[in-house]
N, C-alpha and C positions, 0 to 999 in steps of 0.2 A: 225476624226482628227488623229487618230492612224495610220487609214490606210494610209492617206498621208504622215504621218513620216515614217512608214515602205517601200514605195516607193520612197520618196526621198532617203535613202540610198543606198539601194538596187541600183536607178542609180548611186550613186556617186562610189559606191564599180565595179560596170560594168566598169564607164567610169576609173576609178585607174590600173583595171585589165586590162582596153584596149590600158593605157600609158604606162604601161610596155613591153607591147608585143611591139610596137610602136618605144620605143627607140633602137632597135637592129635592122629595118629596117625599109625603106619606103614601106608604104605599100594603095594601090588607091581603092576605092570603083564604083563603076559605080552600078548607077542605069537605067535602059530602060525600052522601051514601046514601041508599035507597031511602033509610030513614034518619040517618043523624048527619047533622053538619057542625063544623069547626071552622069561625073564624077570627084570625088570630092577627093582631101585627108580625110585619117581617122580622121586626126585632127579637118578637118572640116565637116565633118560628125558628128563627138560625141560633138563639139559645137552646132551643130543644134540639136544635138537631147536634149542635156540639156539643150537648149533654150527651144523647146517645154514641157519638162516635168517641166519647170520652170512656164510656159504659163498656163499649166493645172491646179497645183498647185494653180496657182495666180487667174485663175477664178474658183478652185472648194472654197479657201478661201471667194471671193465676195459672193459667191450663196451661202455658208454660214451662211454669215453676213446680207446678204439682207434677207432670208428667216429665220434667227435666231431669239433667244428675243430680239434685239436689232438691228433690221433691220424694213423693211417695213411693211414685218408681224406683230411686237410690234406696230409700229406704226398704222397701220390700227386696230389692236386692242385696241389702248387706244383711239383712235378717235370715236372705237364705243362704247369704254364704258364710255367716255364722254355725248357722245349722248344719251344715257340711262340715267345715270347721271340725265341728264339738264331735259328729259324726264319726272325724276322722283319729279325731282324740279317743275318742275312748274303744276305737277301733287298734288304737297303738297301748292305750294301759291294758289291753285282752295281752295285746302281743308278751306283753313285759310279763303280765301276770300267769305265760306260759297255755291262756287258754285258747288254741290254736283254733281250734272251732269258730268259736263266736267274734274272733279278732279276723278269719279269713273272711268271715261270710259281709262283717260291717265294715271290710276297705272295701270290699269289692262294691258293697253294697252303695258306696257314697263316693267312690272315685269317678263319674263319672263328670258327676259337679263340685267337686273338692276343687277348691285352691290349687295344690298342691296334689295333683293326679298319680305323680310317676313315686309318689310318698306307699300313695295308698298300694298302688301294683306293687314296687318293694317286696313290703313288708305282706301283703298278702300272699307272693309268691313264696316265700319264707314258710310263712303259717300253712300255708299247702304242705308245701316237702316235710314239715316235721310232721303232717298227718296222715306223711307216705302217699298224697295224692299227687302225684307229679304231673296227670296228665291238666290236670287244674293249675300248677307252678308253673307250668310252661305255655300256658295259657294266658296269665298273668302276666307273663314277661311280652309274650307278643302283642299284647296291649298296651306295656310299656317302652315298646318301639315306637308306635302309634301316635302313642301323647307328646312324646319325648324324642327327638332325632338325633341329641346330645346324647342318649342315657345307650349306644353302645356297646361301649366300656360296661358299665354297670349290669346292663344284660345280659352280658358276657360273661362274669364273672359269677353272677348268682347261677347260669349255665350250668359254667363247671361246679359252681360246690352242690350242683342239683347230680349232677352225672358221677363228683363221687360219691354222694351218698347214695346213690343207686348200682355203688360196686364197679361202675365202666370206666375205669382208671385209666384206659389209655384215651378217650376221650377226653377226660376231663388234662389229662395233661398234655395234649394236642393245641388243647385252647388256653390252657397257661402258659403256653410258650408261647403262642404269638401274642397275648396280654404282655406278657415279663419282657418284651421286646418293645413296646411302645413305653410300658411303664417298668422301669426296671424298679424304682422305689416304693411300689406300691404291695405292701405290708398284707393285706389280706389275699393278693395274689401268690406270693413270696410261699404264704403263711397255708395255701392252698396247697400249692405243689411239692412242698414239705412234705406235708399231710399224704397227699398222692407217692411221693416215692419210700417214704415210710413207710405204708400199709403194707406197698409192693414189693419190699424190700430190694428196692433198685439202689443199692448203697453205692456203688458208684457212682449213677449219677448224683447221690446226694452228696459224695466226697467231693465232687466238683461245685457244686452249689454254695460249698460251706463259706468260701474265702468270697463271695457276693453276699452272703446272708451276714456276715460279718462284719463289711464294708459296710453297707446301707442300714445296718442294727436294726435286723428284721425282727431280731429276740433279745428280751433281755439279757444279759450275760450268765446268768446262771441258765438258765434253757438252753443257750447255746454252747454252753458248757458240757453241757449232758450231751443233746445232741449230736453232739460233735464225738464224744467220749464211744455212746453207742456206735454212733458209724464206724469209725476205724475197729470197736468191737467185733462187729459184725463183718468186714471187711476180711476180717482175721479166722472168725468163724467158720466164713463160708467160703475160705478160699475153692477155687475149682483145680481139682489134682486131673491132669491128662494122663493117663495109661498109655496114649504113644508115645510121651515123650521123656528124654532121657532126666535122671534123677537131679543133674545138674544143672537144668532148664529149671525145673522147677527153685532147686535152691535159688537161682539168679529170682527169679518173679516172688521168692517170699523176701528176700532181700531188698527188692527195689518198693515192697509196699511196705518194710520196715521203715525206710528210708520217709516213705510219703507220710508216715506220721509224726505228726508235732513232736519235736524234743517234750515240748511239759507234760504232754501225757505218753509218752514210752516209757515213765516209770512207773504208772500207775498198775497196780496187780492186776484186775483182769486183762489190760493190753498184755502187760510180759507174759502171764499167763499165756493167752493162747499164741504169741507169739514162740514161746517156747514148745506149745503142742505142735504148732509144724515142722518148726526145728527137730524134735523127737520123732515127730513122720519120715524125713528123710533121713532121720540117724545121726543128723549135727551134736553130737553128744559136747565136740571140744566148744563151740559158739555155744551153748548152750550154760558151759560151764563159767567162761571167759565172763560172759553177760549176768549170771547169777549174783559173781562175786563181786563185780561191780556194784552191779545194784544193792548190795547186800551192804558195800561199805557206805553206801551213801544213806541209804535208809533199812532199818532192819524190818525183815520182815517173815514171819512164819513162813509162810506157803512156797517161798524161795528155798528158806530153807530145807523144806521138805523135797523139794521139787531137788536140788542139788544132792541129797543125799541118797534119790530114788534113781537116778540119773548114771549110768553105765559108764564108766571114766575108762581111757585106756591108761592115764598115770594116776590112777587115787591115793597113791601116797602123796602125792604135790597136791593134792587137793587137801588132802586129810591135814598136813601141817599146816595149810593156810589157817583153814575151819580150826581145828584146835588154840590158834588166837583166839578167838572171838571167848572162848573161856575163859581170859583172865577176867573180860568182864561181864560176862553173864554164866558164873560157874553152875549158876539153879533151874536154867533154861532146859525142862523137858525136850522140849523140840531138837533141840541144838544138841543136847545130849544123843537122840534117838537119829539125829543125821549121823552123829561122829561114828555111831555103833553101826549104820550103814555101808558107811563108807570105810572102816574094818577089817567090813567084811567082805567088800568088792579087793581091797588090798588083802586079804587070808590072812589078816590077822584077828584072828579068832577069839584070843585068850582078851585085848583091846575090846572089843567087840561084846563081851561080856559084861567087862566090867560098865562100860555105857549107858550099855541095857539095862544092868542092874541099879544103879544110878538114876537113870530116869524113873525107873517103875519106883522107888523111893519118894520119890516129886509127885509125881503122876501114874498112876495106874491105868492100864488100859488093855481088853483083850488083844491088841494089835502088837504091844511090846510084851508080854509074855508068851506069844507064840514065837516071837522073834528071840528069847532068850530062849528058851525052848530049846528051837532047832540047832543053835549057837550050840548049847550045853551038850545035845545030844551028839555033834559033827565032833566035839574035844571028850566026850565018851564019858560022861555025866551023865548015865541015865536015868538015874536016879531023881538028881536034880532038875534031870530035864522035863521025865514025868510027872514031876510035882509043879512045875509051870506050865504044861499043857493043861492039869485039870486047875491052877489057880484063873488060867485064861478062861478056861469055858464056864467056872463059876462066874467071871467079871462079867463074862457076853450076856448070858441069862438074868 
């Protein structure tokens, strides 16, 4: 553009210089050629010639504009970054529409002139792994290095959810821990390694995770509700018994993982449950009992109840007076009836023990309390009786 303005003056300062000489005479130019000649005044001569440098001018301005940002060029250019664009679009409705194929094949196919490059590797490394082609997902991602110097983080992370979906668990949580360390709040890492020690059933360390994932509200509260419930389940499930070590060691280590779970879910039946199955592995019959009745006053609950009446007492009469309250208000309770008739018979009271039995089988029938009045009948020398509730039982069971 400069050099056009420094040409246009440059003519006008020629044709100024050439009016002056011009006004003190007439003066005629003749152009020829082997066979034609032109002759012209100067006047009309340097009108033609600023005509032409006007000409030149006027088409080097078009060629310009046509080949500038804002000519043909721009346009042929936005036309084809449209076309990527739309490209890349309906490469993302395959993804959404689940069809992994046609949604891998059209990012890859258009990322290379896309907009938005490190979109297309994404989501196409995505649409690989759910086609089980990994060696293509991980292909994708290191193209997404390439385009992208920022995207890191990001490649990191589709990584690991590539490496747990291909079952190498300890890999994939190699690399969410040093992710979870730059990014502690970042939800889909969090949401990762979850995943990861869940599968693995590494519940300790997911018992240590919990009170992070809680802080930063990695789960809504009902997920981590559950989650949370399962872990210390699990926790309780699977404790590890050592065979070298003495029986009071262990009691101390079910005790101190009683300890580490939340008061609001130590009442919940499967925790006390299998809290109570370790307890019954080392023989804790009095803790056992101590924690039953507790819990029993606070909230009633069958499986407790079953669970205390099944349960070896060294004083079951001090158990049995307790338990015998609980009938002024639930005198119609099967259950409660079939503990009192247990616990009876752990105190040799026999003829008590009977009556219970019989009591319940009135409420509820079952081949389990008619073998149990049974043996009762048959120990106080009712055989009679007793043989007629053996075969009332095995008619119930068939």
């Amino acid at each position: 553009m400069q050099r056009i303005l420094f040409l246009t003056i440059t003519a006008l300062l020629v044709g100024a210089f050439v009016g002056l000489l011009l006004q003190k005479e007439e003066i005629y130019l003749l152009l020829a050629t082997e066979n034609i000649s032109f002759e012209m005044t100067v006047w009309t001569a340097l009108f033609l010639y600023l005509l032409s440098i006007l000409l030149v001018v006027i088409i080097i301005l078009v060629l310009t504009w046509v080949l500038g940002k804002k000519g043909i060029r721009s346009w042929l250019i936005v036309r084809g970054e449209r076309k990527n664009l739309e490209s890349t679009k309906k490469g993302l409705v395959y993804f959404i529409d689940y069809d992994w194929k046609k949604a891998a094949d059209t990012l890859e196919k258009s990322a290379k002139k896309s907009l938005i490059p490190s979109i297309n590797y994404i989501f196409s490394a995505k649409a690989a792994a759910e086609l089980e082609d990994y060696e293509r997902a991980y292909s994708n991602l290191g193209s997404l290095k390439l385009v992208d110097s920022k995207a890191d983080s990001v490649s990191e992370k589709i990584r690991a959810e590539l490496l747990l979906r291909e079952e190498k668990f300890e890999e994939s949580i190699e690399i969410l821990k040093g992710l979870l360390k730059k990014f502690p709040r970042d939800s889909a890492v969090n949401k990762l390694l979850i995943d990861c020690y869940y599968l693995t059933e590494k519940w300790s360390e997911l018992q240590k995770s919990l009170s992070h994932i809680k802080k930063n509200q990695v789960l809504i509260a009902s997920s981590f509700e559950l989650l949370e419930l399962e872990t210390y389940q699990n926790l309780l499930k699977h404790f590890k018994w050592d065979k070298s070590k003495h029986i009071h060691e262990h009691i101390e280590k079910i005790d101190d993982l009683w300890e580490m779970i939340p008061k609001h879910i130590q009442s919940h039946p499967s925790i006390i449950s299998r809290y109570f199955d370790l307890l019954d592995y080392v023989d804790n019959a009095e803790k056992i009992t101590q924690l039953v009745i507790k819990h029993i006053k606070k909230s009633w609950n069958h499986e407790l109840i079953r669970r205390l009446g099944n349960t070896k007492h060294s004083a079951p009469e001090k158990i049995l007076s307790v338990a015998e309250k609980w009938l002024f208000d639930r005198p119609d309770d099967p259950i409660l009836l079939e503990c009192l008739g247990n616990l009876c018979i752990n105190a040799s009271l026999l003829g008590k023990a009977k009556d219970y039995f019989s009591a319940a089988l009135k409420i509820k029938s079952s081949p389990g309390l008619f073998l149990k009045l049974g043996k009762v009948l048959s120990e106080i020398g009712e055989e009679e009786e007793s043989r007629l509730m053996f075969e009332r039982g095995l008619e119930e069971s068939i």
